[in-house]
N, C-alpha and C positions, 0 to 999 in steps of 0.2 A: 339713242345708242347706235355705234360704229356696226357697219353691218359688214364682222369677221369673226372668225372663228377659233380656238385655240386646238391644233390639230391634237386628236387622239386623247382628248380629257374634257378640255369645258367648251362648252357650246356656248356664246355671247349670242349670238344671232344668225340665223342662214344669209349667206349671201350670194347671190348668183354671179356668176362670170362677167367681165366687162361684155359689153356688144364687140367685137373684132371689125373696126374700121380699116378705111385704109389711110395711112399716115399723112399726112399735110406732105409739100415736097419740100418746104422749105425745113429745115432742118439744127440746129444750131449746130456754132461751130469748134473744133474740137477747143476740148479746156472748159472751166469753169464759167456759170455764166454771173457775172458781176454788176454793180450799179455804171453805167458810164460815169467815166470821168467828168471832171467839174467842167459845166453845173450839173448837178446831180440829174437824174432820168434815168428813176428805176424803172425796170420795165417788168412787172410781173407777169408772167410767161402766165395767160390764161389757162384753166384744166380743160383736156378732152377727156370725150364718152369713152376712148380709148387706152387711158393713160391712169395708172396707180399711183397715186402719191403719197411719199410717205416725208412727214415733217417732224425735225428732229432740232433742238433745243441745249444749249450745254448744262452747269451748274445751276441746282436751286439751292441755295444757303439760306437756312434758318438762322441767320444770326438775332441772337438777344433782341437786339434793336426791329426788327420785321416779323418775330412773335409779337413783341409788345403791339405795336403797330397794327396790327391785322386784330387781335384784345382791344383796340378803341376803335378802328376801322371795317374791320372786316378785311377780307380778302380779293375782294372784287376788283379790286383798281391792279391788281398785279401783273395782271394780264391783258387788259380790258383791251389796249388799242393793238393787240394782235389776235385778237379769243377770232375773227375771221380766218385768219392763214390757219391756225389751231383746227376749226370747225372744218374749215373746205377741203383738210387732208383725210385718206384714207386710213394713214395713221399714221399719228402721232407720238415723239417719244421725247422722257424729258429725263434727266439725271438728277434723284431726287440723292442730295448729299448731306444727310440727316439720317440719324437713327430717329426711331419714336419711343427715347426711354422712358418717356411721361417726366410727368412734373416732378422738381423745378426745370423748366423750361431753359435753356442753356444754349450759346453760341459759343464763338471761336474761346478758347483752342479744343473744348468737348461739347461738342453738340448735343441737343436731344431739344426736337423739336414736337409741336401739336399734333396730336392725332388730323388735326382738322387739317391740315396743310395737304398734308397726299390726298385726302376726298375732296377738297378743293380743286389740285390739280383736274382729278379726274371729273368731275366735274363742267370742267371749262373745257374739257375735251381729249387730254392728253390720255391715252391708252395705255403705255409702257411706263415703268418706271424703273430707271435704270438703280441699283441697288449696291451692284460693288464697288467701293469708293475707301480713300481711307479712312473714312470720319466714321463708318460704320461701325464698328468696335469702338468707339468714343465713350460708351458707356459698359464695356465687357461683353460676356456672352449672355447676358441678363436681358443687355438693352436691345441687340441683334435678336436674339430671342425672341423678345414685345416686339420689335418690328415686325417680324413675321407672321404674328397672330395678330397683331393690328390688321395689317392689310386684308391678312386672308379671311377674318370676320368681314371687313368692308365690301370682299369681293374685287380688288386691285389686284391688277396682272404688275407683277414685278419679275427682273431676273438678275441673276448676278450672286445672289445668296441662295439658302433653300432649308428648311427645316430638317428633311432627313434622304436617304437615301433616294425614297419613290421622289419625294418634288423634287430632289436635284436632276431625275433623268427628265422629268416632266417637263421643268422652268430653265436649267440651262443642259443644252441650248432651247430657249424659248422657240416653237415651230408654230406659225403663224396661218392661218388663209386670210389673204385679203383681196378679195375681190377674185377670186380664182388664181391668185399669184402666191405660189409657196415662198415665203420668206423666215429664213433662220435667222433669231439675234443672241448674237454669246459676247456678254460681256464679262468683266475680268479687272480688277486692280493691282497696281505694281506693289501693293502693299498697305498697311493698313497700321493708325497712330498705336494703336493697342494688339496684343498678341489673344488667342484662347489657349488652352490646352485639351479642350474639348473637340471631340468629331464631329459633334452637329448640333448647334445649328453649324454651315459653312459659307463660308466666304470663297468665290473664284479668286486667283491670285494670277499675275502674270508670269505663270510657270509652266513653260514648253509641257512641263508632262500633267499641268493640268488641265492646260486650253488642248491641247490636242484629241482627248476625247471627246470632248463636246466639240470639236471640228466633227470629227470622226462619224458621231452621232448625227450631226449637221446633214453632212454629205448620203449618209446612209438614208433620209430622208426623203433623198432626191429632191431637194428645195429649187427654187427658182434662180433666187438669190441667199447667200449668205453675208450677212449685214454684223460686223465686228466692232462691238462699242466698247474701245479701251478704255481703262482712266490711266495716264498715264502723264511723261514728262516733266520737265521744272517748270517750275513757279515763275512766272512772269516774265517767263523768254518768250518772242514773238517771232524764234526758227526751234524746229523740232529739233530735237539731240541725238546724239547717234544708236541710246538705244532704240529710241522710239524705231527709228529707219530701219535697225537689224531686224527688230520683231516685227516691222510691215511688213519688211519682205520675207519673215519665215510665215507669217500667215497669208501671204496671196501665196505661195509655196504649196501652202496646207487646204486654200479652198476658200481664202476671203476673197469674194466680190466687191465688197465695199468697207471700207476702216473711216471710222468716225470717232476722234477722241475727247476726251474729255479731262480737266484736274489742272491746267497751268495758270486757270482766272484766268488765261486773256486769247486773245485770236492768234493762231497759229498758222505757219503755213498752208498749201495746198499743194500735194505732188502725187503725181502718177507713177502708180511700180506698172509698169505693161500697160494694160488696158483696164485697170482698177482704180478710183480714184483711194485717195488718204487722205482724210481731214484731217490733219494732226489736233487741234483744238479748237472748240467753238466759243472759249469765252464762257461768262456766267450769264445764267439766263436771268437771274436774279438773288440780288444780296445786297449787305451791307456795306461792300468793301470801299476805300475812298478813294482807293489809286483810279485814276482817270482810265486808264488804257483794263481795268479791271472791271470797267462799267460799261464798256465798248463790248457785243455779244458779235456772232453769227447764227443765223437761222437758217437753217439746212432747209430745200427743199428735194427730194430724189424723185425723179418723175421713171416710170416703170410702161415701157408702152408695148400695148397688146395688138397682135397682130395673127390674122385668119392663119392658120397654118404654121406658125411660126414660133420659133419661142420667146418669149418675154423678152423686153430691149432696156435695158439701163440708158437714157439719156445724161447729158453733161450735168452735175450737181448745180443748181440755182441757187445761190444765196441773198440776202439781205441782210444788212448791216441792224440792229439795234440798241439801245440805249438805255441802262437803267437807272431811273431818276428816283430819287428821296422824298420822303414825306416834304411837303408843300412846296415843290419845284414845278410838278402840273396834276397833279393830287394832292390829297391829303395823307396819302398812305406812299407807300412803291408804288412805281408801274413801268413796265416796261414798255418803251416805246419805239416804233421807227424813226431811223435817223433822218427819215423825210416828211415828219409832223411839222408843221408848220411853227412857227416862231409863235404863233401868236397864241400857240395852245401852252405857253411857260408863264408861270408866276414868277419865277426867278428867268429873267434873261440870261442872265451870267451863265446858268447852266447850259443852256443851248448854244452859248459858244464856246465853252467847254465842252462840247457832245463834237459840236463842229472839226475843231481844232484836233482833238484824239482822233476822229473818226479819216482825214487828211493823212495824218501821220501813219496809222496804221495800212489805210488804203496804200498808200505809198511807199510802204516799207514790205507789206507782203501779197498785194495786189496779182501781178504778176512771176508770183514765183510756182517754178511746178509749170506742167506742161507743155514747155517747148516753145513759153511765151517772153519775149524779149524784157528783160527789167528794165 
C-alpha cells in the first residue's frame, strides 16, 4: 500500500515527509521533457529521495471486446509492461471511463463495465480514479449510483462524482498527502451521454459555477499544488479547441497549477498559460478502439521536488509515449506497452510498425508545440 493519506476523512497509511536534499545542479530545461528524436533514446528521468511523483494515465475503456478478454484471460497483461512506472510513483491516477452498472456487461455507445476492472486497476497500483467523464450516466442514475457503492464497498478513492452532499465536499476537491506534499485534484466533465433529474448521486460538470467551488474549497486548503483533471475537447483532434484554451486559462485565473486532460482518444497538444503547464489530452490508456492514432497514449509523469526551507517545486512534466496492443499482437489479451519494447517482444510485426509509423506522426505533429519551442 501507497504510503499517503486522504486529508481530514480516511487515513490509507502514515507517511513521513520526504528527507529535504539539496537539488542536483543540473537541472532540466524549460518545456516538456520528451523522448529524443529519431533514433529513439528515452531517457527516464531516474526518482530522488527528494522528489514526489505523481503518474497519471489518460482513458480506460471497458469496451465489450476487453470485458470479454479479461472473462478468458484475466487482467494481468493490461498493464504488465508498465505496472513498474505505476509502482515506482508516489501516485498514481488513471481515468476510469465506465460506469459499474453490472451485468450485461456493455461497450461503446453505453458502457457498464466489471466490478473487477476498478479493483484490478487498484491493484496494479493506480490510487485515483478519475470518475467524471461522459460515459458515466450511460446507464442512468441507477448505474452512477452502483458505481458509487461499488467502489466505496472496495475501498477505491475516486473523484469527480459523489453520492451525497458530505462526500461531495469530502472527494471533490479530492485533498491528498503525499509524502508531506498537499496536493488538490478536482476533476469535471464538459458533459455527460445521458442527463438525471436527480440531485444525487452527482456528476461535476464543466460549469464555471460548478468548478469554482471546489477551486475555492481547493485553495482554502492551503494545498501545495492544485492538479485540474478535465475531460474535455473533440474527438480525435491532435490541437486543443478554443474552448479547452478559454477554460485553461480561467482556471490557472482561479488557482490551477497543473491542467491535465482527458476525452479526445488521442494525444493532444502541450502549452504553457504563464508558468503552469496544460496537458490538453493524454490519449487512451487502454481500449478497443482501432483507429491508429487512438491507440497512440501519453504517460504523464510530474515530478514535485522538496527542498529544506522551501516550498515545493513542480519540475518540467516527463512523458513517455505508449501503445495499446490487441489480443495476440504481444499477449493474449490487451496490454499496453512502451513504444520502445523491442520488436521482438510482437507476435504480429505488422503491428509494431504500425505503433512506429502513428507514433512519428504524432511525435511530429505535436512534439514541439507549447513552450516557446520552435516547430
Amino acid at each position: 500500500m501507497r504510503r499517503w493519506l486522504l486529508t481530514g476523512a480516511l487515513v490509507l497509511a502514515l507517511g513521513g515527509s520526504a528527507a529535504a536534499q539539496r537539488l542536483p545542479e543540473r537541472m532540466p530545461s524549460r518545456g516538456p521533457v520528451f523522448e529524443s528524436l529519431w533514433p529513439l533514446k528515452f531517457d527516464l528521468l531516474p526518482p530522488r529521495p527528494d522528489t514526489v511523483s505523481i503518474f497519471v494515465v489518460g482513458d480506460v475503456l471497458s469496451h465489450r471486446a476487453v470485458s470479454k478478454s479479461a472473462e478468458e484471460h484475466g487482467y494481468a497483461s493490461f498493464f504488465r509492461y508498465v505496472e513498474d512506472r505505476i509502482a515506482k510513483a508516489d501516485l498514481a491516477i488513471a481515468n476510469m471511463e465506465f460506469p459499474l452498472a453490472g451485468k450485461p456487461y456493455m461497450g461503446y455507445p453505453s458502457f457498464s463495465g466489471p466490478d473487477e476492472f476498478p479493483q484490478y486497476l487498484s491493484d496494479v497500483g493506480f490510487d485515483v480514479l478519475l470518475a467524471a467523464n461522459n460515459h458515466i450516466l450511460d446507464k442512468g442514475t441507477a448505474g452512477m449510483r452502483r458505481t458509487i457503492e461499488v467502489l466505496d464497498r472496495k475501498g477505491l478513492i475516486y473523484t469527480g462524482i459523489a453520492a451525497n452532499e458530505a462526500a461531495d465536499t469530502l472527494f471533490n476537491p479530492l485533498l491528498l498527502h503525499v509524502h508531506g506534499v498537499r496536493i488538490a485534484i478536482v476533476n469535471f466533465t464538459y458533459g455527460t451521454n445521458n442527463g438525471s433529474s436527480e440531485k444525487w448521486p452527482k456528476v461535476h460538470y464543466m460549469r464555471k459555477n460548478d468548478i469554482l467551488p471546489m477551486l475555492q474549497r481547493a485553495k482554502a486548503a492551503e494545498p501545495d499544488f492544485i492538479l485540474v483533471l478535465p475531460h474535455w475537447g473533440t474527438e480525435y483532434q491532435l490541437r486543443h479547441n478554443r474552448v479547452q484554451e478559454e477554460m485553461a486559462q480561467w482556471l490557472v485565473e482561479n488557482g490551477a497549477d497543473i491542467i491535465v486532460g482527458a476525452h479526445p482518444h488521442v494525444i493532444q497538444d502541450v502549452q504553457y498559460i504563464g508558468d503552469v503547464p496544460v496537458v490538453y489530452s493524454l490519449g487512451n490508456a487502454l481500449s478497443n478502439q482501432n483507429d491508429l492514432i487512438a491507440r497512440l497514449e501519453l504517460a504523464l509523469t510530474l515530478r514535485i521536488v522538496l527542498e529544506e526551507d522551501k516550498e515545493p517545486r513542480l519540475l518540467e512534466p516527463a512523458f513517455e509515449y505508449l501503445w495499446c496492443t490487441k489480443p495476440g499482437m504481444v499477449e493474449d489479451s490487451y496490454s499496453t506497452v512502451p513504444v520502445t519494447l523491442p520488436e521482438t517482444f510482437w507476435r504480429q510485426k505488422s503491428d509494431y510498425q504500425n505503433m512506429m509509423s502513428t507514433y512519428r506522426k504524432v511525435y511530429e505533429e505535436n512534439h514541439y508545440v507549447g513552450s516557446g519551442r520552435p516547430r
